[in-house]
N, C-alpha and C positions, 0 to 999 in steps of 0.2 A: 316593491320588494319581491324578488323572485321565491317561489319556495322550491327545494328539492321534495318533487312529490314522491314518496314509497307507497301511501293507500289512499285510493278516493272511492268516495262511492257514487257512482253513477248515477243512481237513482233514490234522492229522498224526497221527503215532502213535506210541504211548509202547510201542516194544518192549522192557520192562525184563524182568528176573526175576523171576520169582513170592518170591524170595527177599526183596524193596523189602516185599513187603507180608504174606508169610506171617505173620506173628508175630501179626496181626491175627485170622487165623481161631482160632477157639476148640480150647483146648487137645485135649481131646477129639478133634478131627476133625483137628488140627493137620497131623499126620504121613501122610495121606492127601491133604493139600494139593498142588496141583501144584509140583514144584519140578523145578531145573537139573540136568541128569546130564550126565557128559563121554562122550561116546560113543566107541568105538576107532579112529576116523578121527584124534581131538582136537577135531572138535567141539563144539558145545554141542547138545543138544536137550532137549526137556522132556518130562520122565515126569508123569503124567496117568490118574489112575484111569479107567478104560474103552477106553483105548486099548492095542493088545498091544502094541506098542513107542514108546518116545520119538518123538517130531516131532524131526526133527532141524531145525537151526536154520537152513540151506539154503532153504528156501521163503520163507523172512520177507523176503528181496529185499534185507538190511541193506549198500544198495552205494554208500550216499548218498558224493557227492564221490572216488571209487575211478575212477581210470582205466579205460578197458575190459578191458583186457591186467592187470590185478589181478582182474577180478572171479572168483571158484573156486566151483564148483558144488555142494562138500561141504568138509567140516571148519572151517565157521566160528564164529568165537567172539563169541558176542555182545558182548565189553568191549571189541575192537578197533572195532568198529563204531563210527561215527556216531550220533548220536540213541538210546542207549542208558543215557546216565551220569546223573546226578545233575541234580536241576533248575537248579543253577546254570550246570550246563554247558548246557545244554538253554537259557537267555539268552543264553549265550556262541554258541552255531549259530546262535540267532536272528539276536544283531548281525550277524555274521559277515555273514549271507547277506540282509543289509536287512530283515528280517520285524521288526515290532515288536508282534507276538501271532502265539499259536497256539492254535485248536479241536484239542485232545488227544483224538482215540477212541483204545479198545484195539487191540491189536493182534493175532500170534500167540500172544506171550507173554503176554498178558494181553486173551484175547479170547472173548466171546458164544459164537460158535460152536464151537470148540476145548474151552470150558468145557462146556458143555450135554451131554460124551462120559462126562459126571458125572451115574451114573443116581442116584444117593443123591442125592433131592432137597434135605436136611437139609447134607450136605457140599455141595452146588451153591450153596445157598444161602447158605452161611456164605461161599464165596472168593467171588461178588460182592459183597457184605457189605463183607469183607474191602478187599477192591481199591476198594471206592467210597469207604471212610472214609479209607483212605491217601492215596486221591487229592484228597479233601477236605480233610483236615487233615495231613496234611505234604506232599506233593508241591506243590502251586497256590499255596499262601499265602509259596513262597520269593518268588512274583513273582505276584500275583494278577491283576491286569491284564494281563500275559502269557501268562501259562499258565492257558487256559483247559477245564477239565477236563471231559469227557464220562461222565455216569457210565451204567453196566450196568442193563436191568432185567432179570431173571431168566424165563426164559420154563418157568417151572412154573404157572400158573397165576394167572387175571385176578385175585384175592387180593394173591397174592404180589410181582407186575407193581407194583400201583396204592401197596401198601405202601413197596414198593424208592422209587419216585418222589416220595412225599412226603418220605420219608426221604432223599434226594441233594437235595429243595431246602430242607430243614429244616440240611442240611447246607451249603449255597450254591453248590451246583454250577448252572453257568448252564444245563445241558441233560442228556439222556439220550439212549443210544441204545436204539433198538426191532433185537434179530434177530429176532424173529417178529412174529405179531399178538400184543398184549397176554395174551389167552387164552392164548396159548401153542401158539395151530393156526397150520396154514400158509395158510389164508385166513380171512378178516374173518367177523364172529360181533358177535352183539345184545350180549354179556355185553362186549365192546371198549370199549363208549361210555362206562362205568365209567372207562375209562382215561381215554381222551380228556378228559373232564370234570374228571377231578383234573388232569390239565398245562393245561388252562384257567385252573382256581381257583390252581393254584401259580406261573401265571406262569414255569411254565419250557419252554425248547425242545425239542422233540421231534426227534428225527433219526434218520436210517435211514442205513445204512453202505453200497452197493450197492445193497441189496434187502433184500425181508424173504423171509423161508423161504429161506437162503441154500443149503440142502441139497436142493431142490427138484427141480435140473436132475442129482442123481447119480441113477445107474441104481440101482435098489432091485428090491426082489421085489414091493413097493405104488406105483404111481404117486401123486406127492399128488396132494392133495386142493388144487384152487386158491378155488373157488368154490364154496358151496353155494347153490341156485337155489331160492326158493320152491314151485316145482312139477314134481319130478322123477322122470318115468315112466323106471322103468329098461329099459323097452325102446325107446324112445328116445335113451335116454343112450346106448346101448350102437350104436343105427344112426350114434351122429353121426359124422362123421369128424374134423369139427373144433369144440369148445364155442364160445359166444357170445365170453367170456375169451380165448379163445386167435384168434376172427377178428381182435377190438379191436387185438391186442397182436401182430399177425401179423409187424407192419415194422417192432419198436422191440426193442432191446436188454433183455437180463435184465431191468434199472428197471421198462423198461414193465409186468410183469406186476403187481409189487407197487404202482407207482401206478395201474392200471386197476382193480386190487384196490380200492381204497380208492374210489377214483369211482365202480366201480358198488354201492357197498356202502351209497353215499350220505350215506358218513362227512360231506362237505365241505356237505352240505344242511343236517344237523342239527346241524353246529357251523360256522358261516360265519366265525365267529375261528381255525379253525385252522389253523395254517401246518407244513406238515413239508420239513424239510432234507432231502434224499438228497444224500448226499455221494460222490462219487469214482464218480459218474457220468459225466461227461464231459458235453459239451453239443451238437456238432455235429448226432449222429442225432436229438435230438429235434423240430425242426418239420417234421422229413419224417416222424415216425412220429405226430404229430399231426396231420399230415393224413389220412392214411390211417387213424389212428382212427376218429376224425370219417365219414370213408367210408364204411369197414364198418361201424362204428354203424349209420350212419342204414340201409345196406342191410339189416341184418339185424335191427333191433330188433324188427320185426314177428312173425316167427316166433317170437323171444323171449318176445314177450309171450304167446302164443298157445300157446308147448310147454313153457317154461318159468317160464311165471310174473310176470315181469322188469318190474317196474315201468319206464315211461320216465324218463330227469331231466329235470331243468327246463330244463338248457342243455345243449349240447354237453359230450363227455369234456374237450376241450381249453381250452373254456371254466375250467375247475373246476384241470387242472393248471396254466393261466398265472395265477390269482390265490392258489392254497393251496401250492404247489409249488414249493422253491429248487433249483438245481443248482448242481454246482461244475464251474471249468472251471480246468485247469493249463494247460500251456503252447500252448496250440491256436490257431492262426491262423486257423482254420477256424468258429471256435465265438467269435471275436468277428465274424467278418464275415456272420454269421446269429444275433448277440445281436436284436437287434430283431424277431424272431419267438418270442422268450420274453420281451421286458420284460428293459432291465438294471437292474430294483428285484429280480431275482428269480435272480440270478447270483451267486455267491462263489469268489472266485482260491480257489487249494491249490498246494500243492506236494507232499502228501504223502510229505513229509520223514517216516523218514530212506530211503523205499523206494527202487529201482531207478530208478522214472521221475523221481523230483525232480533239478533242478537244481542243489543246492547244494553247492556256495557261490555259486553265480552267479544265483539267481532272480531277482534287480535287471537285471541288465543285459540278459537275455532278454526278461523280461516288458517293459522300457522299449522294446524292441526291437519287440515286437509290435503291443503299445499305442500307438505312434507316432502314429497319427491317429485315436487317439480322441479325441473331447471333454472335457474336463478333467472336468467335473463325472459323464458316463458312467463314465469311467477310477476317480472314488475311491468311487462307487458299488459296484462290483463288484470292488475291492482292498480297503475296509474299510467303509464305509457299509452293507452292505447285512447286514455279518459284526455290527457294533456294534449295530444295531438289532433286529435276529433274536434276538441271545443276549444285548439288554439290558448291553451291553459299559459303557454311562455309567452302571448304576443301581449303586450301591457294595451 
């Protein structure tokens, strides 16, 4: 059944239990699976091979529709929560709050990063596995047009990456998310375009969650690795005070790193069909941090080329992120009255329900609130037009 979509939201997330899709990981590995422990608060948190103690269930932000004076900083139980239950309830929060679809990524309970603390790459691999076929064939088909599901690629290796992907569209998941580069490094590599080329031929969505290398900005005993440069005199590297990477991306938020990544890496030259989502970035900072790309660019590419190697592109950085490049924006009044310096063909509402920031049960009357003088055709553009066409929402 087709739906006429008026609202979706981009970006929610499926903070269930490991326990919805354990049964899926292979017996063998079953029991090293991550699963729910009660912790002595009462709690929920999750135990998780690699990590020395449970996540308690506190950081997942599960505060959706909670007064202020309810929210508690510890001993929460996930089945109290919002946005936790069964996919039919999961239609029931939708009506509730006017949404008639939801882009499902993972979450804490069921998320990329959290997972990857799984050094047994054979157990890593099996629970995204796991979590991607459950969410393929029983979670999304209670409401397939609604609940639209985001599936995991495994950040063990451009192999394992490019596998996982045809496997989530062989399965009919309408997209994937990337936490790393495909390789599986924290910056872009030759051996990526392997990835890229299969979500080309598969016809399915690429998405990035925040950022890629989302572990990048913790303090480590190795700083990463963001960029590797054609031609790198390590006593050079070592006088610079600040890399070419880190001029570009000097005025933009986390995002900026991981989409500068990608532009100078000249992903968007050698496949000019690709489009990547970054979801639950917000949108206000980015044409002030595309200007000042554009700036230092052009200031410093010369030395670039000259110490590092750095091939020029063919257009501007900002050129490349307003045609390859979507964001998503919740409730910001600020990031619709500076739509038109990113294109609203290149915008997607969220509420990333069931977290802290969403508004629900009320994201109708707010967002109608905001969007007051938008233009009609603007308005369903960037509420579901732009969500429908991205992730192929009308192809059954």
């Amino acid at each position: 059944m087709t739906i006429d979509y008026h609202l979706i939201s981009s970006d929610g997330h499926l903070e269930v239990p490991p326990e919805r899709w354990r049964e899926r990981v292979p017996k063998a590995l079953r029991e090293r699976a991550p699963r729910t422990v009660r912790l002595a608060n009462g709690g929920d948190g999750l135990a998780i091979e690699g990590l020395p103690s449970p996540l308690e269930a506190n950081f997942l932000d599960l505060r959706a529709g909670r007064p202020a004076g309810q929210w508690q900083p510890f001993g929460l139980r996930v089945e109290d929560a919002a946005g936790t239950g069964s996919p039919q309830q999961r239609v029931t929060e939708q009506q509730i709050d006017g949404i008639d679809a939801e882009v499902l990524f993972p979450a804490m309970l069921a998320g990329p990063v959290i997972w990857r603390k799984i050094r047994d790459d054979e157990l890593y691999r099996a629970v995204v596995r796991a979590y991607n076929e459950w969410l393929a064939e029983e979670y999304c088909p209670v409401a397939p047009g609604r609940l639209i599901g985001i599936g995991v690629i495994p950040e063990t290796n451009i192999s394992d990456a490019v596998d996982e992907l045809r496997h989530c569209a062989k399965l009919g998941l309408k997209g994937i998310v990337l936490g790393n580069f495909p390789s599986g490094n924290d910056y872009p590599s030759a051996e990526d375009d392997r990835f890229w080329s299969a979500a080309l031929e598969a016809g399915i969505a690429v998405t990035v969650h925040t950022k890629l290398n989302p572990l990048s900005g913790v303090a480590g005993p190795v700083p990463p690795r963001l960029f590797v440069y054609p031609k790198e005199d390590p006593a050079v590297m070592q006088r610079m005070r600040r890399g070419f990477l880190e001029w570009i991306t000097l005025f933009g938020l986390p995002p900026a790193v991981s989409i500068a990544q990608l532009v100078m890496s000249g992903v968007f030259e050698r496949f000019p069909s690709l489009r990547i989502f970054f979801a639950e970035t917000r949108l206000g900072w980015v044409p002030f941090w595309l200007e000042s790309c554009d700036l230092w660019y052009e200031r410093h590419i010369g030395w670039a080329q000259d110490y590092l190697g750095l091939a020029p592109l063919a257009r501007r950085p900002s050129d490349y992120v307003r045609e390859h490049v979507y964001f998503s924006v919740q409730y910001e009044r600020v990031a619709i009255e500076v739509r038109h310096h990113i294109g609203t063909g290149k915008i997607m509402f969220a509420t990333d329900f069931p977290h802290i920031e969403c508004e629900w049960p009320r994201s109708k009357p707010v967002i109608d609130h905001i969007y007051a003088d938008v233009p009609e055709d603007e308005k369903q553009k960037i509420w579901a037009g732009n969500a429908v066409e991205f992730f192929h929402l009308a192809e059954p």
